[in-house]
C-alpha positions as CSV (number, residue, x, y, z in Angstrom):
1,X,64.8,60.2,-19.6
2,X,65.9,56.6,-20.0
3,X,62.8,56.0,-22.0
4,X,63.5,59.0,-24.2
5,X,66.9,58.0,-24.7
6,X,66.1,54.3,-25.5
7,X,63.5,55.5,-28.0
8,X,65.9,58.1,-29.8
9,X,68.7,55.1,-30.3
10,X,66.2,52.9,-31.2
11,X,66.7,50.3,-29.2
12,X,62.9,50.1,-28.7
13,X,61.1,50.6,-31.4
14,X,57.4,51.9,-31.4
15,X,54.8,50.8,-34.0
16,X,51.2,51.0,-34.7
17,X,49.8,48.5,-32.2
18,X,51.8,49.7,-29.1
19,X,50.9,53.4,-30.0
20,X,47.5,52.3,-29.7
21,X,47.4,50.1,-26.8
22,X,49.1,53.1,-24.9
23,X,46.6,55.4,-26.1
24,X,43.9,53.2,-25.0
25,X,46.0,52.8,-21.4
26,X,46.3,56.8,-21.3
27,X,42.3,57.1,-21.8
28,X,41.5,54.6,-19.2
29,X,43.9,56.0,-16.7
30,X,42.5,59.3,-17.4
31,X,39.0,58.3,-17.0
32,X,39.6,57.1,-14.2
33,X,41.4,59.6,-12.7
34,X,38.8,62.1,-13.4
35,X,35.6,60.1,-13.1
36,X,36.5,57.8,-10.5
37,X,35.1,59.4,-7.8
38,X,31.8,59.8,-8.9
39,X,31.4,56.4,-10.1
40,X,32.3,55.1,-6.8
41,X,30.0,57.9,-5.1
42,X,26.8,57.0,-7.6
43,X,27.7,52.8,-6.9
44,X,27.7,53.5,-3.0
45,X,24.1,55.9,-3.3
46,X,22.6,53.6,-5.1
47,X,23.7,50.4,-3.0
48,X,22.8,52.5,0.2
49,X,19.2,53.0,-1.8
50,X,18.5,49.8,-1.8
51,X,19.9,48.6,1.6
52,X,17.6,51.4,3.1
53,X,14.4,50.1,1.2
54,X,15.0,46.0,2.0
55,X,15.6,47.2,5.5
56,X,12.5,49.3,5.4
57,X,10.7,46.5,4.2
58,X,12.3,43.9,6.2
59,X,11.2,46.2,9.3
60,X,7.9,46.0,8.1
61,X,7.4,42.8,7.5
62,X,8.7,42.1,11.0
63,X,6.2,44.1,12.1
64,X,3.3,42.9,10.4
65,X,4.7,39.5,11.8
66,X,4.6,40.4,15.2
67,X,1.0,42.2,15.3
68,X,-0.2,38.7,13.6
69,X,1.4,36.7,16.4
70,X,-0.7,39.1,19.1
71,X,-3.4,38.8,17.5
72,X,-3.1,34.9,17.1
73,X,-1.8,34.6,20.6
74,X,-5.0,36.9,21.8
75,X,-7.5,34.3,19.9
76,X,-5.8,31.8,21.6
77,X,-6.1,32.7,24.9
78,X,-9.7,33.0,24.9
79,X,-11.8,30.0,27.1
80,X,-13.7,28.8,23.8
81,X,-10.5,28.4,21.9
82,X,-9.4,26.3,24.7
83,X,-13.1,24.8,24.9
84,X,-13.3,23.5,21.8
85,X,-9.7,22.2,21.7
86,X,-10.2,19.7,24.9
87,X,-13.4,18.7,23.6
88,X,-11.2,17.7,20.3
89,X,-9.0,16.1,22.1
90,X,-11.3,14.4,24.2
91,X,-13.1,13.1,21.2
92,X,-10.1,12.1,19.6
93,X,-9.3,9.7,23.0
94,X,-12.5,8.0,23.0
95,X,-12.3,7.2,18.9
96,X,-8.7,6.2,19.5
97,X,-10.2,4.2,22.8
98,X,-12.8,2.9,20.6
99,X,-10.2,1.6,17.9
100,X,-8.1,-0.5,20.7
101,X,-11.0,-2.0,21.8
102,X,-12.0,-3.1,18.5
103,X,-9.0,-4.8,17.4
104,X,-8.9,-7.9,20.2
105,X,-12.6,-8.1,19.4
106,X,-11.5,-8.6,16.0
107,X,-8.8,-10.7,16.5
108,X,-11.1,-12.8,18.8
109,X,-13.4,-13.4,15.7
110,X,-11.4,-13.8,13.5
111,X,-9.9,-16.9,15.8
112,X,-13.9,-18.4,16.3
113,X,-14.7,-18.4,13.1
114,X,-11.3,-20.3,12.0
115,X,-11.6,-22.8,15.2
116,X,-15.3,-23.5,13.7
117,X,-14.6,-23.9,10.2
118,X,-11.6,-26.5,11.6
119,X,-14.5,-28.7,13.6
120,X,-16.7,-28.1,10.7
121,X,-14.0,-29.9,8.4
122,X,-13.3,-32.6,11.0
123,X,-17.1,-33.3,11.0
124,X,-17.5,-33.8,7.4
125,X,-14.2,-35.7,7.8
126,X,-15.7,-38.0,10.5
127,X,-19.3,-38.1,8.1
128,X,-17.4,-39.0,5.2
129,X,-15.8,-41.5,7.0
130,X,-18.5,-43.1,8.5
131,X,-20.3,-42.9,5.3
132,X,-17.3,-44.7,3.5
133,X,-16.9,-47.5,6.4
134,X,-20.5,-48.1,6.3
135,X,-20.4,-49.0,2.4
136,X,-17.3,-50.9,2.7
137,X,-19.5,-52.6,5.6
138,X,-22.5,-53.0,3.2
139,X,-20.3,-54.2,0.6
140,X,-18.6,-56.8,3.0
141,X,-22.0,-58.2,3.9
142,X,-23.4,-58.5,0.0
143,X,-20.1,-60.2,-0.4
144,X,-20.2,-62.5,2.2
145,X,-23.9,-63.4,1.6
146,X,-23.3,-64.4,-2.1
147,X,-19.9,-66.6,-1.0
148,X,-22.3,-68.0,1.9
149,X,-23.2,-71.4,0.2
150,X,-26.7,-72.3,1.8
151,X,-27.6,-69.0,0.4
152,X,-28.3,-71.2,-3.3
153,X,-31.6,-69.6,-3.7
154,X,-29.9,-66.1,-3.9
155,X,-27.0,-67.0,-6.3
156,X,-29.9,-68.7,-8.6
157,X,-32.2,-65.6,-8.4
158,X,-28.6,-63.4,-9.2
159,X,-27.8,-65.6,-12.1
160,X,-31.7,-65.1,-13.7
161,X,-31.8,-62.1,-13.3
162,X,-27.7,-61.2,-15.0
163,X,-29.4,-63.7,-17.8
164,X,-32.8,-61.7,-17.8
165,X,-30.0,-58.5,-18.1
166,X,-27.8,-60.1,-21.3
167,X,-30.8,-61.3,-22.7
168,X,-32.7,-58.1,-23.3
169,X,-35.6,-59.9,-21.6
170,X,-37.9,-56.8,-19.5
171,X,-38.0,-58.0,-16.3
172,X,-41.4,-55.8,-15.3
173,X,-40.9,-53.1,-13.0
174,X,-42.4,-55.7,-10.1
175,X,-39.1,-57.5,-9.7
176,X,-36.1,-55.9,-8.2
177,X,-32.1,-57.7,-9.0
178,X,-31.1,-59.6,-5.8
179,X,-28.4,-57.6,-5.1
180,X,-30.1,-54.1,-5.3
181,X,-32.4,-56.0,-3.0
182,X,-29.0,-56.6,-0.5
183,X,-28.0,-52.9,-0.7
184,X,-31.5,-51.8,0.2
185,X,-31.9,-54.2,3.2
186,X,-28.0,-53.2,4.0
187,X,-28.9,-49.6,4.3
188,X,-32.5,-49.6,6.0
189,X,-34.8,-49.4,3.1
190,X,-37.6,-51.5,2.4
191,X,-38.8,-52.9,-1.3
């Protein structure tokens, strides 16, 4: 009545766009109203629908699952199963035992061969060494017989044949320098 009143006075006036908005309230509300119901009765069939066929095929599954897991638990009770998985194993051990014992042997070659290559080196060291010290000794010696002064017949042969040398003069292949002759005597040859 208020409403009726307020839109006789016009203290609320009604155009176009409110006509239309209540129009469009009236039709929902009316839909609603009427078809409510069976909207929310189709929405909980069909929801029920489907719950029922995962649930059926959940079951199933479940099922399926189980009988596999028997079956499975069956084959794996049998002797040759069993068998065949401890001679695995087994197998496995003596590879893994096999491995173990391998690696010290390994490690203990590895530690030869490196304390034989060190005595090697120290021995061609100690060669090289000796080698050097005997020169230097050879060299001392060829030294000390040309500053020996009785030796006069050596330091006169030296100084023909250095002359022979500049000169161009062949000296035949018969006659050897002096102090080739000192390195060979020196070192244990004979010429």
């Amino acid at each position: 009545m208020v409403a009726t009143i307020a839109i006789s006075k016009e203290v609320f006036i009604i155009d176009a766009e409110f006509l239309l908005a209540m129009e469009i309230g009236a039709f929902a509300t009316a839909t609603y109203v009427m078809a409510g119901n069976s909207v929310q009765e189709w929405a909980a069939e069909t929801t029920a629908d489907e719950e029922k066929k995962f649930n059926e095929a959940n079951d199933f599954m479940l099922t399926m699952l189980n009988q596999y897991k028997s079956v499975q638990q069956m084959n794996q009770s049998k002797p040759a199963v069993l068998e065949q998985y401890l001679g695995e194993y087994k197998d496995t051990i003596k590879a893994y035992a096999q491995y173990e014992t391998v690696l010290p042997q390994h490690a203990a070659r590895a530690q030869v061969i490196s304390t034989l290559e060190a005595l090697q080196a120290k021995e061609e060291h100690a060669a090289a060494e000796e080698w050097a010290n005997s020169v230097k000794l050879a060299v001392g010696n060829v030294t000390a017989a040309f500053e020996d002064v009785s030796n006069a017949k050596l330091q006169q042969e030296t100084l023909d044949s250095a002359i022979t040398a500049i000169g161009f003069e062949d000296s035949g292949d018969d006659k050897i320098n002096p102090v080739k002759k000192l390195f060979i005597a020196e070192f244990g040859g004979e010429k």
